[in-house]
N, C-alpha and C positions, 0 to 999 in steps of 0.2 A: 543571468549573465555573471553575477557574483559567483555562482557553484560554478558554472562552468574556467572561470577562470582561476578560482582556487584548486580546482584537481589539477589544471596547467599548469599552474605556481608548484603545486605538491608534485607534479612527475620529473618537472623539472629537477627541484630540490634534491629527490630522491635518488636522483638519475636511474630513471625505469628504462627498462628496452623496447617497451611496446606500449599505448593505449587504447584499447579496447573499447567502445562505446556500443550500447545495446538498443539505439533508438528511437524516435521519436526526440533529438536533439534540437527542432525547430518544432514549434508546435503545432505551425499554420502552414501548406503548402505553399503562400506567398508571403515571404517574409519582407517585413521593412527595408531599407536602406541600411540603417545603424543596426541590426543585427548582420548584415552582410557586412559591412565594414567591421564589425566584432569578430565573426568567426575568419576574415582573413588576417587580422592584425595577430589573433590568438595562434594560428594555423603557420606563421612566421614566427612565432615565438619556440615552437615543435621544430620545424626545420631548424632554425638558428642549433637545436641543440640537440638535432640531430636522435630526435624521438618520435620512429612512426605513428601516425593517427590512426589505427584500422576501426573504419564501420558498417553498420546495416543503418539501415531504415525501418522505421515504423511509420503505421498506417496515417496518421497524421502529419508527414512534412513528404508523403511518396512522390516524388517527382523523379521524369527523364528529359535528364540524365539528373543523378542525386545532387543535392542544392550543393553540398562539401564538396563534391569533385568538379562543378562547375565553378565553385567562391572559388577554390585555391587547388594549386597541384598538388600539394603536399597529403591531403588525405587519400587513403586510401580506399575504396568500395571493396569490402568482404562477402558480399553477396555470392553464393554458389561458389566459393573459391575458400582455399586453404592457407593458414601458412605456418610455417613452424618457426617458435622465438622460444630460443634455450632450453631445444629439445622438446617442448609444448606444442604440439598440433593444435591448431584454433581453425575452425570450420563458422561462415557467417552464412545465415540467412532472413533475408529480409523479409517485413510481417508477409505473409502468404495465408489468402484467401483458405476460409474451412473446407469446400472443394479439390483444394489442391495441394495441402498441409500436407497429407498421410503421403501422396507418393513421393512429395521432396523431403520428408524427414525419412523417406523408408531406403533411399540412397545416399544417406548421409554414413561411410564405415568409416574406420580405423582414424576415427579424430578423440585427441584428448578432451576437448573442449568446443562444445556446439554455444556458440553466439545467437540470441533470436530475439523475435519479439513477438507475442501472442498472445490471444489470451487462451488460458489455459484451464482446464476443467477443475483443476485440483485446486488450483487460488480463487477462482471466480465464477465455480458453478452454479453455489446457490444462490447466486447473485442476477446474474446476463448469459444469454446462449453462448456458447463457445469456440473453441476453433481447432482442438486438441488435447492433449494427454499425454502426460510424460510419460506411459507406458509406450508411448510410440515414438521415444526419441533413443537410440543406440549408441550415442558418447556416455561416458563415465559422468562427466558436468555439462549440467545446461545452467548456461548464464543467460538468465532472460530479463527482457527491458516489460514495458507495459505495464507490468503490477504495482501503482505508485506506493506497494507496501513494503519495508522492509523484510526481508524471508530469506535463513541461509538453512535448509532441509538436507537430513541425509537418510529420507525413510522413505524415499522411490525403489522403485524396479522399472527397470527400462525396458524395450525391444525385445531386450536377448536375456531376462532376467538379471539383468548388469544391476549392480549398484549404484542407484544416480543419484550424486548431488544437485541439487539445486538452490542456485543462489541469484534472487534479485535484489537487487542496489534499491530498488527503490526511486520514486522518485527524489531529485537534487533538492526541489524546491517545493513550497506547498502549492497545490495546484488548485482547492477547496479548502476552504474551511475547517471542513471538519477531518482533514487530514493529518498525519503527525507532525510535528513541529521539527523530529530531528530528521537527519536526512545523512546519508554514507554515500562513500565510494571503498572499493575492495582493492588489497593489493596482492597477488600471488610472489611468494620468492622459492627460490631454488631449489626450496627443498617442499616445492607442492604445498603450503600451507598459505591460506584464506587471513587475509587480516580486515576485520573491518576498520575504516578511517572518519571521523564525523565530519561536516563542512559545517561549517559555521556559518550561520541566518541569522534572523530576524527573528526575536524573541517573541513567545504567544502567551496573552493572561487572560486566563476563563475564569468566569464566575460565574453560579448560579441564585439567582434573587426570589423568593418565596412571599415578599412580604414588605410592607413601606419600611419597617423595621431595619430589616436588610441592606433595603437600597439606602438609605442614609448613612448603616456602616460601612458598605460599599465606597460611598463617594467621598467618604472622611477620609478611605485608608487608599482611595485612586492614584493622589498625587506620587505618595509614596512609592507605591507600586511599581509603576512608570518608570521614577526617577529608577530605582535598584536595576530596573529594566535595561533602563538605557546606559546604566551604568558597566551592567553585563557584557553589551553588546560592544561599546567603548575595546572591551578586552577580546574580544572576538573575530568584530567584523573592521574587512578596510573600508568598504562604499558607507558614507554618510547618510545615502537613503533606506540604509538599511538599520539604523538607529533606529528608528521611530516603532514599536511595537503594535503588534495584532493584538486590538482587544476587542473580545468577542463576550457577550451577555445574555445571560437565556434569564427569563423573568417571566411574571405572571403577568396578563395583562391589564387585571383590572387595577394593577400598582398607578395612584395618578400620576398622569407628567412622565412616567419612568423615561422613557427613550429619549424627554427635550431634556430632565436634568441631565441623566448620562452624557450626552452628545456635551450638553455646556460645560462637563467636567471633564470631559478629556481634552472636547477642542481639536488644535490642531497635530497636541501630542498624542497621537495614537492613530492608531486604523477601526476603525468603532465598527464591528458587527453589533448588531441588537438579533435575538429571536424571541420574541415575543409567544407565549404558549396561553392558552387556555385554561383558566382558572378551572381546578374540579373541587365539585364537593366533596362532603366528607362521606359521602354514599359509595362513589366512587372509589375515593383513595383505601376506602375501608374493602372495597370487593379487591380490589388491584390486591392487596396487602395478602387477601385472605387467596388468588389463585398462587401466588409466587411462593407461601410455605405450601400450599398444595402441590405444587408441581415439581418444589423439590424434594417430594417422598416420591420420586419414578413414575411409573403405571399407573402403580396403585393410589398415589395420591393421584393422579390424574382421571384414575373414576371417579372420585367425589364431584369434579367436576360434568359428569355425563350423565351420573344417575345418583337420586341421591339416600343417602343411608338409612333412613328412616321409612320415609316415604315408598322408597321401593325395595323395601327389605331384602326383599329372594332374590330378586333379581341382582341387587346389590352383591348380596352373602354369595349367589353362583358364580358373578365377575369375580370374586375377590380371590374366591379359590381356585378359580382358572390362574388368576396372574401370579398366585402367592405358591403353587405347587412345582414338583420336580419333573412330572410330564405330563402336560396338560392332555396328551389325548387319552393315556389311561386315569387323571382324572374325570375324561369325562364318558368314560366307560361307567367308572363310580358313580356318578351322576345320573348316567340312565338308567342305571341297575334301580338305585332309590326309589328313582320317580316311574319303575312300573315300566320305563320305555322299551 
């Protein structure tokens, strides 16, 4: 509620012509009471000053008819529709099933700006199945919601071989843990140019604890910490509850007590993650130590890991000069020639 009411504050301020939103703006298809009375108090603040809301929807708040067009008149659904603000074509399409993505992006022409929400191959392949490719989207820019990562890219090819940017916001607020702490919104002005904007949150303080040693200088320097924390935030943030900082703690777990001192040391100043990890020996830490410089000499350090040098000499010395030559298949003409084959 904090980020969404600061970029209200900021369009206001600015006086923008238009708001643009990518998605996924409720998180739950049934939302509370007090965020319906939010988004229409926010939604009269836009009309007062006379700044359209244009949105889509994403796959987590998808309701008919969209929750914004039922809270209040004033937004607008961009969904399969166009509009143009100060010469800018802006085309919306709400998140759309992997099924049915290729033929509503393959009818999307002559828009400056494609509005969406997905997940997309390029941010989140090697991650979860997908639902598309910016090669199959035909605007110049795709402004997409869903990726809670900041990402402003200009190294696509679209549809038509077009040059596409792509730029996600990100998400406003931290939704995980182990997600970034900072968080934007974008503003376009008149002469086509991207500015990122930060919103101002709730401070994050990570440490990591290896040893009782640790945790004691940990809990000396906590208070400190905090205070500077919330000092920060003082200059930042308006909401009061957003003073109080994420502290989050990774430790071994055989430290005694760690998690009851921690907890007794923050108290009720802080939001206390603990992760607690798995002490390794030094057998361990010592193989860990020895794949990570092997792996980064490329291939070749990554044969030591499959065969090993001594041990299987030829076999070794044949891999090495497959991966270390200029064309391996006329080295390995040379190779059978050698060996008689």
């Amino acid at each position: 509620m904090h980020a969404f009411e600061h970029i209200v504050r900021e369009a206001i301020h600015r006086k923008v012509s238009a708001i643009f939103a990518a998605g996924d703006l409720i998180d739950v298809r049934k939302p509370p009471s007090d965020v319906i009375e939010f988004i229409r108090n926010k939604m009269s603040w836009l009309e007062k000053n006379s700044i359209p809301f244009y949105y889509i929807q994403g796959q987590h708040e998808f309701a008919t008819p969209p929750w914004f067009s039922a809270i209040h008149d004033w937004p607008i659904w961009l969904d399969g529709t166009s509009v143009e603000v100060n010469g800018i074509r802006v085309r919306g399409l709400d998140w759309t099933p992997a099924d049915r993505l290729s033929e509503a992006l393959a009818g999307i022409h002559n828009v400056d700006i494609l509005v969406a929400h997905q997940v997309w191959e390029e941010f989140m392949g090697s991650i979860r199945g997908c639902e598309g490719s910016f090669s199959q989207v035909r605007a110049p820019v795709l402004f997409t919601g869903d990726y809670h990562s900041n990402q402003e890219r200009d190294d696509f090819r679209g549809a038509d071989g077009q040059k596409l940017t792509v730029i996600s916001p990100g998400a406003t607020n931290i939704r995980k843990i182990d997600e970034p702490a900072e968080h934007y919104f974008y503003t376009l002005d008149e002469a086509a140019k991207w500015t990122r904007h930060s919103i101002p949150g709730r401070q994050v303080l990570g440490y990591t604890i290896t040893d009782e040693d640790g945790l004691d200088k940990l809990i000396g320097k906590l208070p400190d910490d905090i205070e500077k924390a919330r000092r920060k935030s003082d200059k930042l943030v308006h909401a009061d509850a957003l003073r109080t900082p994420i502290i989050w703690v990774k430790y071994v777990e055989n430290i005694d007590n760690a998690y009851g001192r921690l907890e007794a040391c923050i108290g009720d100043n802080g939001h206390f993650f603990a992760r607690p990890v798995r002490a390794e020996d030094e057998a361990i830490t010592v193989e860990r130590k020895k794949r990570k410089e092997v792996m980064s000499n490329g291939l070749v350090g990554c044969l030591e890991l499959l065969v090993a040098p001594k041990k299987e000499k030829q076999d070794y010395q044949a891999l090495h000069r497959l991966l270390t030559c200029a064309d391996p298949k006329l080295e390995l003409q040379v190779m059978k020639k050698e060996r008689g084959l």
